[in-house]
N, C-alpha and C positions, 0 to 999 in steps of 0.2 A: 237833735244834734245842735251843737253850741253855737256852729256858725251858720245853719239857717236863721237862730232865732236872732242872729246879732243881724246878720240881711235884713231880717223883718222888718227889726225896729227901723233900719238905716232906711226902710226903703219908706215906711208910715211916717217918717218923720221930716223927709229931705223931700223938696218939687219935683217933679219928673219934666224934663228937660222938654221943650217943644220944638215940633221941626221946624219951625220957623227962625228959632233963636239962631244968632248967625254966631254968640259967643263959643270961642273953645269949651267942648267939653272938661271937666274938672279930672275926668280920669287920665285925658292925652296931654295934659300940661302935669302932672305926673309922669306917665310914661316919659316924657320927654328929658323930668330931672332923673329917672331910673328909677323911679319910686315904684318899682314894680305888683309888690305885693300890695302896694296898697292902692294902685293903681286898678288894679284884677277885682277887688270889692268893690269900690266906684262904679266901674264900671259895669257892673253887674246891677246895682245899684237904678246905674241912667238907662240902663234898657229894658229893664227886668216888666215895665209896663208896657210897652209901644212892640211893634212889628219889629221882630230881627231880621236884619237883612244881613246878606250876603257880605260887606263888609263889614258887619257884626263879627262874624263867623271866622274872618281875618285878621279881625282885631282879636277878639280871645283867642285865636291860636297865638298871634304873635306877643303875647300877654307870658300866655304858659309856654315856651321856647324860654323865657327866663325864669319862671319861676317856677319850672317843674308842675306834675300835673298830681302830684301825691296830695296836695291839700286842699285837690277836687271832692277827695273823701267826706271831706267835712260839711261838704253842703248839699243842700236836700236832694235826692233825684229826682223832685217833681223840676226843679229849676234847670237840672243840670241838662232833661231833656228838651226845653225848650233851645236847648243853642247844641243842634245837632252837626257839630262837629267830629274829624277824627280822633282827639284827642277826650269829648268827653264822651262819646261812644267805649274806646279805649275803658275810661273807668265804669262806666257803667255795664258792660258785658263782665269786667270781675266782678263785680260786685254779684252780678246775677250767679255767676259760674260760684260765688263762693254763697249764696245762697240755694243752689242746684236747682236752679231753672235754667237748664241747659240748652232749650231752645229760642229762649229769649239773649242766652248770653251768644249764641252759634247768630243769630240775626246783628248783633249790634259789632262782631269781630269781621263778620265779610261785608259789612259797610264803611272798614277803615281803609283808606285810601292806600293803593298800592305802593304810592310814592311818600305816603307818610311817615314820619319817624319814628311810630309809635308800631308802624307795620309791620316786624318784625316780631315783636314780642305779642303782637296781636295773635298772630300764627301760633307762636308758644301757647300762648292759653288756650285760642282754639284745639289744640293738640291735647290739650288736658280735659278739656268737653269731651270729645271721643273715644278717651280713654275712660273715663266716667261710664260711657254710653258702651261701650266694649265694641267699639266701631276699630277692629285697626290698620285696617288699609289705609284709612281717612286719618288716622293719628300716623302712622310714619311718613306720608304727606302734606301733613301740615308741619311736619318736625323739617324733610328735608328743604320744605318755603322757607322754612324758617331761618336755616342757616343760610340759602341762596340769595333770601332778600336780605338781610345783614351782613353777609360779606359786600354786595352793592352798594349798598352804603356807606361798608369803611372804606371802599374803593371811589366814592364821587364825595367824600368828606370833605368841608371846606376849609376843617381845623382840625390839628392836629389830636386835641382833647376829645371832638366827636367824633373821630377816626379809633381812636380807643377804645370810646363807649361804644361801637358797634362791631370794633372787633371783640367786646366782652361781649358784648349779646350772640354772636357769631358763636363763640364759645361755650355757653350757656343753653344753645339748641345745640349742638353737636353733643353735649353730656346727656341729654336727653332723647336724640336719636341714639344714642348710644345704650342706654339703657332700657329706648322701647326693643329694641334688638335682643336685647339681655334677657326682657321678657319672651320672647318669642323663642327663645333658647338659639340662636343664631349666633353663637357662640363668639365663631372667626369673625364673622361680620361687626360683631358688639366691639371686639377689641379693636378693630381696625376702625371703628368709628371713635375708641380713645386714643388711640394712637396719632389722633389729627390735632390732639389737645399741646400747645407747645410745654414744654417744662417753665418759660415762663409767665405763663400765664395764671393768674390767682385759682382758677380753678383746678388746676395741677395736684396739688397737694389733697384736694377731696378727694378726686379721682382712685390715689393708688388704690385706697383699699378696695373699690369698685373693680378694678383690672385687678385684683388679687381674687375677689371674686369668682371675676370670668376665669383666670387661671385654673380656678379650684374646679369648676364645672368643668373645663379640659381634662382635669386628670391633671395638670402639672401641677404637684404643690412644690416642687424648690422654686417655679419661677413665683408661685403666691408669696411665698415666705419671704424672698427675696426682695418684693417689695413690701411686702412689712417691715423688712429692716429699715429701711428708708426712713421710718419715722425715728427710730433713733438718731435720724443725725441732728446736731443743734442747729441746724437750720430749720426745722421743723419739731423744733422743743413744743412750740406752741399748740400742734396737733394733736392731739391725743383720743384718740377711738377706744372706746371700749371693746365696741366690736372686732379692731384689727386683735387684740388679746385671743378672741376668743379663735376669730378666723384661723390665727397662729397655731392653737393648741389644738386646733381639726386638723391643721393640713398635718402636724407631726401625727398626728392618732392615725391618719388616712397613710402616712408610711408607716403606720406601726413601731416607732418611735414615742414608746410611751411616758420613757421618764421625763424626755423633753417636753409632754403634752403636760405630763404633773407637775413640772416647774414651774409653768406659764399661770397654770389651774391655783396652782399653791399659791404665789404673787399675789396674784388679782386676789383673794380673799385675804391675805394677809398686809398686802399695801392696799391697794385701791378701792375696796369694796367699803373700809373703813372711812375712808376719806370722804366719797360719796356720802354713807350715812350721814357724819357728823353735817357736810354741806348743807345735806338735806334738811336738816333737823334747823338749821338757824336760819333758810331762804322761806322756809313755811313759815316762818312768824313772822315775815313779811309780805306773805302770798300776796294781800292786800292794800297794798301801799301803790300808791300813786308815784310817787318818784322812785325808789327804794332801787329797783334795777334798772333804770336811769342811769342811777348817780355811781350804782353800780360799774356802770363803764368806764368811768372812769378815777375810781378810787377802786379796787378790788380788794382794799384791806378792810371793807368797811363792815365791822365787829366781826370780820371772820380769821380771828387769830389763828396763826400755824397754819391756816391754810388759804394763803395768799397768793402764795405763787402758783397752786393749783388753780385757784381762781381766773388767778389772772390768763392762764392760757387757754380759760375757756372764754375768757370775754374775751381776748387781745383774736380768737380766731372767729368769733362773732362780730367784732369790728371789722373786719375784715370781707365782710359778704355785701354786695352790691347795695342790699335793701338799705344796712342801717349807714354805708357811708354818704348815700343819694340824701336820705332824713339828716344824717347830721350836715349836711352842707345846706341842706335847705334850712337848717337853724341859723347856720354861720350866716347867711344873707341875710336872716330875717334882722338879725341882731345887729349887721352890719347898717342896714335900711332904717331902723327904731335909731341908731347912732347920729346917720346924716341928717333924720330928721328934726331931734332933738338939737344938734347944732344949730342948722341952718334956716331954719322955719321959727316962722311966728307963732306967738301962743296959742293962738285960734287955730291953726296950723296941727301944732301937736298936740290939742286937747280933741282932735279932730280923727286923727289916724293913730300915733302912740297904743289906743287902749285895743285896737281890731288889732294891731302886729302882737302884744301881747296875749291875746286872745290864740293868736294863729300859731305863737311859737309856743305855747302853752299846751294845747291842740297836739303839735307835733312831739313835744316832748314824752304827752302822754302815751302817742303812739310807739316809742320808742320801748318805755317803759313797759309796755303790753308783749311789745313781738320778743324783749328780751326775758321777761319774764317766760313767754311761752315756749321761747328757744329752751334755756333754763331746763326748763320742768320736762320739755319735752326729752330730754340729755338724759338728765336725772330719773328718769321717768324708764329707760331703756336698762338701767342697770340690772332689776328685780328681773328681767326677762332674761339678759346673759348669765347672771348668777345662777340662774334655774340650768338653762342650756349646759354651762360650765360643770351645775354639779348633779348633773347626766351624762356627763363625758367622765368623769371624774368616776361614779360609780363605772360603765361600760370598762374602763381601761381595767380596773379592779376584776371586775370580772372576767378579763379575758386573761388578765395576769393568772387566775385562779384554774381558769381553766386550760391551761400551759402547764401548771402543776400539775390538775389530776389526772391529764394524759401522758404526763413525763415526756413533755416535749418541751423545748427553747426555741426561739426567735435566732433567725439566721446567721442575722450583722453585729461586727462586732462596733464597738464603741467610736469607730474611725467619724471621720467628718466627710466624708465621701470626697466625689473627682469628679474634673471637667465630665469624666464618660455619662457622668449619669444629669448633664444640665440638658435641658434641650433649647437649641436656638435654629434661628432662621439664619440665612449666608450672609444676611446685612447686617446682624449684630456680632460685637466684637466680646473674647471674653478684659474682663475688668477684675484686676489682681487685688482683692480686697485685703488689706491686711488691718484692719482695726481702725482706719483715718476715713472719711468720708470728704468725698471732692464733689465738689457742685456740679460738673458738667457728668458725674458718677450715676447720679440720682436718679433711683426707678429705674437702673437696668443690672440690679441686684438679681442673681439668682442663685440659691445654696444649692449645693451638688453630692444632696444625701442618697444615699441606696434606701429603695425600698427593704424595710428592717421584718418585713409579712411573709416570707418563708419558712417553716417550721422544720425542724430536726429532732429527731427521736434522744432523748437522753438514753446516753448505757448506762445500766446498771453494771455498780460495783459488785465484782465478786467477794460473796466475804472469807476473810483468811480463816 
């Protein structure tokens, strides 16, 4: 790893501080002008030989409170276990859990402090061990700590900005209690656990197709459909599901509403399946690039003519998830930190720290470039599976169409668009008079009000004259 080996040298090359010495340490007169990040090496630095003590332990937490713990990644876990805190337990249990050593990672998640901030999201992945392990009493109990100890949070918040960040994480275990539910086919209870999700909250907009999901397992497809539509409105131009295509053209086949299923069917292979391809075909010749989907985020036109604005709404809804806007703000400081130094500091100064901030936002950038690339591919990667699913539905309707003929029978319903009678709601929802315009406080409580089109009537034969 980059920045063990850059510790290495820093620690072979620079004295290790003696307890005797009464001088400030070099990493606290740092911390003290906010040189955070470069404070956090230092001091890894002045301790990495001597006995950590307990206001060791104080100091690297109060270290990463500002500079986030993502670019704990980068350095060795032989190190990172010597300073057994909650925060570097916190990365060290992922790490395990994403090398599946589930027992090693279940030991370093219930040694994070109840009260810590990391606490929360420690439950989340513990939650994900369990589910690995196919434990799941123990997973929808680590899901509902999860949400309990983040809403505590955003309720003892001292800022407004951390009040935020914990009611996202709040939000963030309830989509996932939401979906262990979903697993366990608890149908009522899954939706009732999205139903806690506010409409504005960032996570909103993944959801529908999720709750269109659940719908479809109920049996109700106007109310699936109905938030399908949702994505049509241009406030969620930027959404786009392959999946919700497909979801659409089942819940019409499942009312036997077949031309409507061939519409959707017809589409996707005629716009979108295209688009995909070509994408595809120009993001592979740079499978291997180091910056490539990086820089991607933020130019979307970059050699991909004519299809820009596709582009763009799959990065613009990829900037949009927790992970890469935490990475890019930890850029923004890093870049900020490399600025004030270069002003204000003496040569010795910034020939001193300058090359570790570059190293670190370099580090990060690459990290970016990985999870975008992996989001990417993983996107693109889902198409070849619904094109299959799609033209499996696509033959099925063909054939039922076929076999309507050679029984000389027809489909019940006529071409109408159906009625309130056929929506179903509960006493708290209101109906919503859709006539072609989308309102924001409308959204996700769409439901079409088609008849079941799956009764069959006998043709009569023409007498002949």
């Amino acid at each position: 790893m980059k920045f063990a080996l850059i510790l290495f040298v820093a620690i072979t090359a620079l004295p290790v501080q003696s307890a005797d010495d009464k001088k400030k340490p070099f990493s606290s007169a740092l911390f003290d002008k906010k040189y955070y990040f470069s404070a956090l090496n230092e001091f890894f630095v002045e301790t990495y030989n001597r006995e950590i003590l307990n206001d060791d332990l104080k100091t690297l937490e109060d270290l990463l409170y500002y500079t986030g713990i993502e670019l704990l990644e980068d350095y060795d876990p032989g190190l990172l276990r010597k300073y057994p805190t909650s925060s570097t337990r916190f990365i060290l249990g992922r790490q395990a859990l994403q090398r599946k050593k589930y027992k090693d990672a279940l030991e370093l998640f219930t040694k994070i402090h109840p009260d810590h901030r990391y606490y929360p999201e420690g439950k989340l992945l513990e939650a994900q061990v369990y589910d690995q392990q196919g434990k799941v009493a123990e997973r929808g109990e680590a899901y509902s700590a999860c949400v309990s100890s983040a809403e505590k949070s955003a309720r003892t918040a001292k800022t407004e900005k951390i009040e935020r960040y914990y009611v996202m994480v709040t939000e963030i275990c309830q989509v996932n209690k939401a979906r262990h539910l979903f697993k366990l086919e608890d149908y009522k209870a899954s939706l009732d656990a999205y139903d806690k999700i506010p409409k504005k909250s960032y996570k909103w907009p993944y959801i529908l197709l999720e709750k269109a999901w659940v719908y479809y397992q109920l049996g109700d497809y106007n109310r699936a459909l109905g938030l399908l539509t949702t994505y049509k409105s241009p406030l969620l131009s930027t959404y786009f599901f392959p999946e919700a295509e497909y979801l659409a053209a089942l819940s019409y086949f499942r009312l036997c509403l077949y031309e409507d299923s061939l519409t959707i069917i017809n589409q996707f292979y005629q716009v979108y399946r295209p688009r995909f391809q070509a994408l595809d075909s120009v993001l592979k010749m740079n499978r291997h690039s180091q910056s490539y989907f990086f820089n991607l985020m933020f130019k979307p036109e970059l050699d991909l003519k004519g299809q820009e604005d596709f582009v763009h709404q799959i990065v613009t809804r990829m900037k949009k998830q927790t992970r890469f806007s935490l990475d890019f703000n930890a850029i923004h400081k890093l870049t900020l930190e490399e600025k004030r130094i270069a002003q204000n500091e003496k040569p010795a100064i910034r020939t001193k720290l300058l090359p570790h901030l570059e190293e670190v936002k370099a580090n990060m950038m690459a990290k970016i470039n990985y999870n975008a690339k992996t989001d990417i591919f993983g996107f693109l990667d889902t198409i070849p599976f619904l094109s299959q699913e799609l033209f499996k539905l696509n033959l099925e309707i063909i054939s039922r169409k076929k076999d309507l003929v050679y029984m000389n029978k027809r489909l019940i319903a006529d071409r109408g668009r159906g009625d309130y009678g056929n929506v179903k709601r509960s006493r708290f929802e209101q109906f919503w008079s859709f006539e072609g315009a989308f309102w924001a406080d409308e959204l996700g409580d769409y439901s079409l009000g088609l008849k079941s089109n799956c009764q069959t009537l006998r043709n009569e034969l023409k007498e002949e004259e």
